[in-house]
C-alpha positions as CSV (number, residue, x, y, z in Angstrom):
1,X,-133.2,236.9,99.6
2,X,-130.2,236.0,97.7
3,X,-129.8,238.9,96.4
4,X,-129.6,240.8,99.6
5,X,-127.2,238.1,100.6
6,X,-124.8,239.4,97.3
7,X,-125.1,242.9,97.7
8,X,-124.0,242.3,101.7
9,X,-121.0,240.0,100.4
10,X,-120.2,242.6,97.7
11,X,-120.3,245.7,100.8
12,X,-118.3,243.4,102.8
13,X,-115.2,242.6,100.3
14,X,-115.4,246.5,99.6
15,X,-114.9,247.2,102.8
16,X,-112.1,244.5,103.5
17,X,-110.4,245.6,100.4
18,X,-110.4,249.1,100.6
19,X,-108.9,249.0,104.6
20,X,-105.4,247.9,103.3
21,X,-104.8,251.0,102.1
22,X,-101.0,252.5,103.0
23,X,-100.9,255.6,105.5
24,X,-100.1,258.4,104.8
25,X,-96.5,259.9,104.8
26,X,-97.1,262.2,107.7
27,X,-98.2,259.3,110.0
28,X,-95.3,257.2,109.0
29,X,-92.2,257.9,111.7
30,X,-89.1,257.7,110.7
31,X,-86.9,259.2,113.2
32,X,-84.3,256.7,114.6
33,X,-82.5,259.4,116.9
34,X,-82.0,260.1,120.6
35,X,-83.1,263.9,121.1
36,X,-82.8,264.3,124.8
37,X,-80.5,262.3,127.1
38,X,-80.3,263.0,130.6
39,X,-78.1,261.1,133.5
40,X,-80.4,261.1,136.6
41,X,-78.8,260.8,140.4
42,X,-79.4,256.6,141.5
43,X,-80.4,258.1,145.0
44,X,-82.2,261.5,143.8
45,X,-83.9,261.9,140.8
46,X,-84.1,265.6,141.2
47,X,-80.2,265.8,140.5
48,X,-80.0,264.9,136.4
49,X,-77.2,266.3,134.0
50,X,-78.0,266.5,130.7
51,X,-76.0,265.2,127.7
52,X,-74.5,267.0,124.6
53,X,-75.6,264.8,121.8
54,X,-73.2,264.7,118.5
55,X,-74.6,263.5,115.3
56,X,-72.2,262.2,112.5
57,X,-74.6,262.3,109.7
58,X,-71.8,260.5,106.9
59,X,-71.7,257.3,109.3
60,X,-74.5,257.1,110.8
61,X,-73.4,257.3,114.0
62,X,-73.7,259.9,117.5
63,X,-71.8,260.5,120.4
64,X,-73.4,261.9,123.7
65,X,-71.2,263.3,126.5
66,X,-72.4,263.6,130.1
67,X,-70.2,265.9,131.9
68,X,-71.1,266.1,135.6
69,X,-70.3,269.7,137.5
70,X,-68.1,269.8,140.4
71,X,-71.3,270.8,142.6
72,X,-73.2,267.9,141.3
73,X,-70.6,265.2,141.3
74,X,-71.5,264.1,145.2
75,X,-74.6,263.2,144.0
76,X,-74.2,261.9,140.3
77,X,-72.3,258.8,140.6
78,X,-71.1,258.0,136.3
79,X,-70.0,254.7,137.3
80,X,-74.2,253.7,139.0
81,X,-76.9,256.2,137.9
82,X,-80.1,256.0,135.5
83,X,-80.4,257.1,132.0
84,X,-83.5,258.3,130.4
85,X,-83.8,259.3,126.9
86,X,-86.2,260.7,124.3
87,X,-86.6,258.9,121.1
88,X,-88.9,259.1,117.9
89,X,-91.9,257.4,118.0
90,X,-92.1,253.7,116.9
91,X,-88.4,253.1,118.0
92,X,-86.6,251.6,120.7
93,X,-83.5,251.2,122.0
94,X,-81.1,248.1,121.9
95,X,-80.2,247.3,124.9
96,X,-82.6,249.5,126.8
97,X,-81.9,251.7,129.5
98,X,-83.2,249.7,132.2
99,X,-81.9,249.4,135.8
100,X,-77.9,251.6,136.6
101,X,-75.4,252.2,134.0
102,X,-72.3,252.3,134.1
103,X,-71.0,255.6,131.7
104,X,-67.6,256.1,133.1
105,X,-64.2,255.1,131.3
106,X,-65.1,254.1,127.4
107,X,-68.8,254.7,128.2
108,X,-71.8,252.1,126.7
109,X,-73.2,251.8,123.3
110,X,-77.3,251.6,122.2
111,X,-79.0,251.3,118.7
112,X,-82.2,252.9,118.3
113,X,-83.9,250.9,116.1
114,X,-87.0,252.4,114.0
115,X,-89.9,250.1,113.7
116,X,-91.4,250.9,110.2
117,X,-88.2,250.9,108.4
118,X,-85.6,248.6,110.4
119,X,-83.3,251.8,110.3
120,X,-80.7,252.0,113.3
121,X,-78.6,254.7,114.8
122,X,-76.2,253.7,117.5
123,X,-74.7,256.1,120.4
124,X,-72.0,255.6,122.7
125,X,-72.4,257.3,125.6
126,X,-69.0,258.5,128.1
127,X,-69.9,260.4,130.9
128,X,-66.7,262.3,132.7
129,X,-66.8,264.8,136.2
């Protein structure tokens, strides 16, 4: 009997000590980008423009422009529509892109911050007619 019981406890701290192992480098996500940003109608969200993203790899920093076409612009308001972006997975985005934004003029500007590493990326985002 106690020697079943010590060959359990033995199987048991294998098995808790061998689960802590790291994972592997392709399961780890890194990315701390946005790779699709599109500016969606408040009233229609069938009627989205979607923005030119520009990466400055040096500082760490992008810029996405949202230009809305003249056929579009009665229905894509810059100064009150939605935002939805695409980021890497394990990220998210300070502040999020909850509720209307407000793009017009000097625009807004959001971190994406990766989880596993604490790595940021910030955008500002203009939007212009």
């Amino acid at each position: 009997m106690v020697k079943t019981k010590s060959i359990l406890l033995c199987l048991a701290a294998a098995l808790c000590l061998s689960s802590c192992v790291e994972a592997d480098p392709e399961f780890v996500h890194t990315d701390n980008r946005i790779s699709t940003l599109y500016c969606v109608s408040a009233c229609s969200s069938n009627q989205s423009v979607s923005g030119v993203i520009y990466e400055n790899e040096e500082e760490g920093y992008g810029q996405i422009l949202v230009t809305v076409p003249a056929a579009q612009k009665k229905f894509i308001d810059i100064t009150h529509c939605k935002l939805r972006a695409e980021i890497g997975l394990d990220a998210f985005m300070v502040p999020p892109l909850t509720g209307y934004q407000d793009i017009s003029g000097d625009g807004i500007i959001v971190t994406v911050v990766q989880k596993s590493n604490r790595t940021t990326r910030s955008y500002r985002i203009r939007g212009s007619y």
